[in-house]
N, C-alpha and C positions, 0 to 999 in steps of 0.2 A: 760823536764818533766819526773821524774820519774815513769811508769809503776808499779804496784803492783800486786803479786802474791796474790789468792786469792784462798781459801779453804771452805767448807760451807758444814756441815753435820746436820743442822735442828735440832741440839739437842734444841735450842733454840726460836722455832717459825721461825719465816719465815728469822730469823737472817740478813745477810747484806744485802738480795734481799727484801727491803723492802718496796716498793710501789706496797701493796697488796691490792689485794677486793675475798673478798668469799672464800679464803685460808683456807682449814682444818688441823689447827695444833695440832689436838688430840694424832695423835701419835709422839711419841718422837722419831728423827732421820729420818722424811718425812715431806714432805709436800704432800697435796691432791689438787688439782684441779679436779672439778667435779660440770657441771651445770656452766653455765655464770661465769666464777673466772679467774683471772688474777695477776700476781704479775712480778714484774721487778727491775730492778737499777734504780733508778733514772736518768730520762734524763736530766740532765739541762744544754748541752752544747755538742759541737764540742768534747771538752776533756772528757767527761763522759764516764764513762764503762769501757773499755778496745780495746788493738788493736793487734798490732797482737802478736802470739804464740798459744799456745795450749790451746781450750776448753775442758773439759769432762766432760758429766755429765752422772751418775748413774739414768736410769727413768724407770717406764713400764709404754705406752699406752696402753689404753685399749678401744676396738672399734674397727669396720672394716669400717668407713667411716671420712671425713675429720673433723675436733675440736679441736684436741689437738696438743698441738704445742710446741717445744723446742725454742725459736723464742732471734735473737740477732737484739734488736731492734736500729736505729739509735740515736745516742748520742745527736744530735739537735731534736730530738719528732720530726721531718718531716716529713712526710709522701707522694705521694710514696719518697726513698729512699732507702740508701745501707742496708735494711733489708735481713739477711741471718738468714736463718731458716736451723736449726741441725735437727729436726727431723719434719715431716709431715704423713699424711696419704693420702696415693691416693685414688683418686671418685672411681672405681671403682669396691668398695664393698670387695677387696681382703685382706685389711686389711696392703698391703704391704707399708712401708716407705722411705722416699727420703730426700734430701735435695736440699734447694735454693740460688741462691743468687739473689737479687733483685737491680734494679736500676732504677733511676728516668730517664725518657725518653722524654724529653720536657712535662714534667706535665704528665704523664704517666706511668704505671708500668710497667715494662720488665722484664725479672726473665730468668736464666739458670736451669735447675733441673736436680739432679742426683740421679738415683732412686738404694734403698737397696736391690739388690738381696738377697733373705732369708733372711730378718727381719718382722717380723711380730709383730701387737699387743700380749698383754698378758702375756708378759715375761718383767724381767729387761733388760735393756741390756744398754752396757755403751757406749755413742754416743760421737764420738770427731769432734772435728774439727782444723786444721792447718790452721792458716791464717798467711800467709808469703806474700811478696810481688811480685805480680800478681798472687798468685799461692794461692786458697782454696781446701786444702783435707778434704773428708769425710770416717772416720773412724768408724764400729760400730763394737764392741767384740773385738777390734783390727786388724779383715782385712781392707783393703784399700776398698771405695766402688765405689771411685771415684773423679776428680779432674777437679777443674774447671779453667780456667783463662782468662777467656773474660770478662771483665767486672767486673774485681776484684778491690775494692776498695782500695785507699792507707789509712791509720790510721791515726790518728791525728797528732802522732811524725813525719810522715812524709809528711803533708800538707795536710792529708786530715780530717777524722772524726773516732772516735772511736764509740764499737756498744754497749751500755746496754746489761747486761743475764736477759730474762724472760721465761714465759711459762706463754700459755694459755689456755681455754676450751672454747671453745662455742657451742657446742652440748648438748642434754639433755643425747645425746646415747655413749656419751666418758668421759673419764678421763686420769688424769695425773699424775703421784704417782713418785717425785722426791724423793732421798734421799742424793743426793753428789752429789756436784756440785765443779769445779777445774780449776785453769786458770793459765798457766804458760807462761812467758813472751819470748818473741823470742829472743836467747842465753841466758835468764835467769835461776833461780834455782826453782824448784816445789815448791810450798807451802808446809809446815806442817799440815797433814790431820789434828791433834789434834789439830792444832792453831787456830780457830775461832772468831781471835782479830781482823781479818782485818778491816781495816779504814772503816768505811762506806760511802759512796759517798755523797756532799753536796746533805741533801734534802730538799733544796729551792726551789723547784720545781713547775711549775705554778699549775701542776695539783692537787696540795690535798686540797690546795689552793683552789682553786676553789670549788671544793666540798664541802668544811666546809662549807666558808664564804658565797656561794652562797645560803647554806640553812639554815645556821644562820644567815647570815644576819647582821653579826659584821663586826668592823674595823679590816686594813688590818696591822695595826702594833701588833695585838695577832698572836704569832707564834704557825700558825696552823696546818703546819707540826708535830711541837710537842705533838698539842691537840691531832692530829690523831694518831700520836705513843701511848699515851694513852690511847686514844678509841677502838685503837687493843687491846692493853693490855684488858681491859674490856672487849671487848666482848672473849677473849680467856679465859678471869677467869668465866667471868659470863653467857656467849652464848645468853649476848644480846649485840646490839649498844647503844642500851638507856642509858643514865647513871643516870636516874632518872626513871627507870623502879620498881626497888625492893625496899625498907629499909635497906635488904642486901648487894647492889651495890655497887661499890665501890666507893670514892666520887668525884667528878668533879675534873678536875687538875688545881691546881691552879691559872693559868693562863687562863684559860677559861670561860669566860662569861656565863651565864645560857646557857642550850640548850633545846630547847622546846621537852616534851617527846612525841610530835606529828612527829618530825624526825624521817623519815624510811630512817636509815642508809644503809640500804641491798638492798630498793627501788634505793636510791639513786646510790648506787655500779652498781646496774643491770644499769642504767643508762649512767654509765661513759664507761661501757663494748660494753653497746651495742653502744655509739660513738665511740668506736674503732675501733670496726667489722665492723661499718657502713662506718666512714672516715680516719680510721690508726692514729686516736690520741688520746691521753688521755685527755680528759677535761667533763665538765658537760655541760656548757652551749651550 
């Protein structure tokens, strides 16, 4: 299975990290997280996302308590599992950051953490990560912040699972302000920062799925993935979910059965968020 390098500078909305809710793509060349919002790869499998070589991504947190999250979520949406988190904020009110690596523990969380001496909220600052085999480094600005290797997961090329790139909020009192995001494959070549063709990951995915159809209320042979790719689209032109809110709106995608203008799309969002927070997965019901 070939591994893909992967490049992603937000000139285009939320671009190949596209299983998004409450994403602010106003400016051009970021993404916003801020208030219950979350965006990801697409999980739909063992082989999903990526494994190992070089993460980096360009962010500033902002906050001195925990919500915002660099977070590389497991490629089968399982939860607990090998979720490794790039950037965190510690309880402690200090504002200072760390990283994790997470593991399923006979149905149980377990997690190593290593914490960013001098990293704090409020600034950009470019967070990496090395994931080689047994061996996870954490890198921010380019010093070394520390290395993990107990409980280091193998990647899918290698029997085990690959992780999705996301980022989260769930604070009223933080935010997340990405703007490059990079992934280079172990002995592979960096992506081309200008390139932002990369393949985007099958999104068959149960969870958007779920979302539509559970509140429309349609059959499951309308590809609802695609309505949702649309529905983004709308609400980034129009700054609503409705698509039968204006005269102005733009029109229903062709493939989409009526949608009752009684759908609170954003209700719904906050929904799917807070079953994440609550049980580490993406779904509605």
């Amino acid at each position: 299975m070939a591994i893909t390098a992967l490049s992603e500078s937000f000139d285009n909305g939320v671009g190949t990290i596209s299983n998004a809710w409450n994403v602010d793509t106003s400016v051009k060349g970021e993404v916003k997280l801020a208030g219950p919002s979350a965006m990801m790869q697409w999980a739909t499998g063992r082989e999903a996302g990526h494994g190992y070589g070089t993460y980096t991504v360009t962010a500033k947190i902002e906050g001195n308590e925990p919500g915002a999250g660099i977070v590389l979520w497991p490629g089968d949406n399982k939860w607990p599992g090998q979720e490794i988190d790039m950037a965190e904020v510690a309880p402690d009110g200090s504002g200072r950051h760390y990283g994790t690596v997470h593991w399923n523990d006979n149905g149980h969380d377990a997690y190593n953490v290593v914490m960013f001496d001098d990293v704090y909220s409020g600034t950009f600052h470019d967070y990496q990560m090395i994931w080689e085999p047994g061996k996870i480094t954490f890198k921010v600005d380019g010093v070394e912040k520390g290395v993990i290797t107990d409980h280091v997961p193998a990647d899918y090329e290698h029997g085990g699972m690959n992780n999705t790139i996301g980022f989260l909020n769930n604070s009223p009192n933080t935010s997340i302000t990405v703007s490059h995001v990079e992934f280079t494959p172990l002995g592979g070549s960096a992506p081309d920062r200008e390139d932002t063709s990369t393949t985007e990951p099958d999104s068959s995915a149960d969870s958007t799925s779920a979302v539509v159809s559970a509140s429309a209320g349609q059959s499951a042979s309308v590809d609802w993935n695609e309505i949702a790719r649309q529905l983004l689209d709308h609400h980034q032109a129009t700054g609503s979910w409705d698509l039968g809110s204006s005269a102005s709106a733009a029109p229903a995608p062709a493939a989409a059965p009526a949608v009752s203008a009684a759908v609170d799309w954003n209700q719904l969002a906050a929904q799917v968020h807070e079953n994440y927070t609550t049980h580490g997965g993406w779904f509605l019901a």
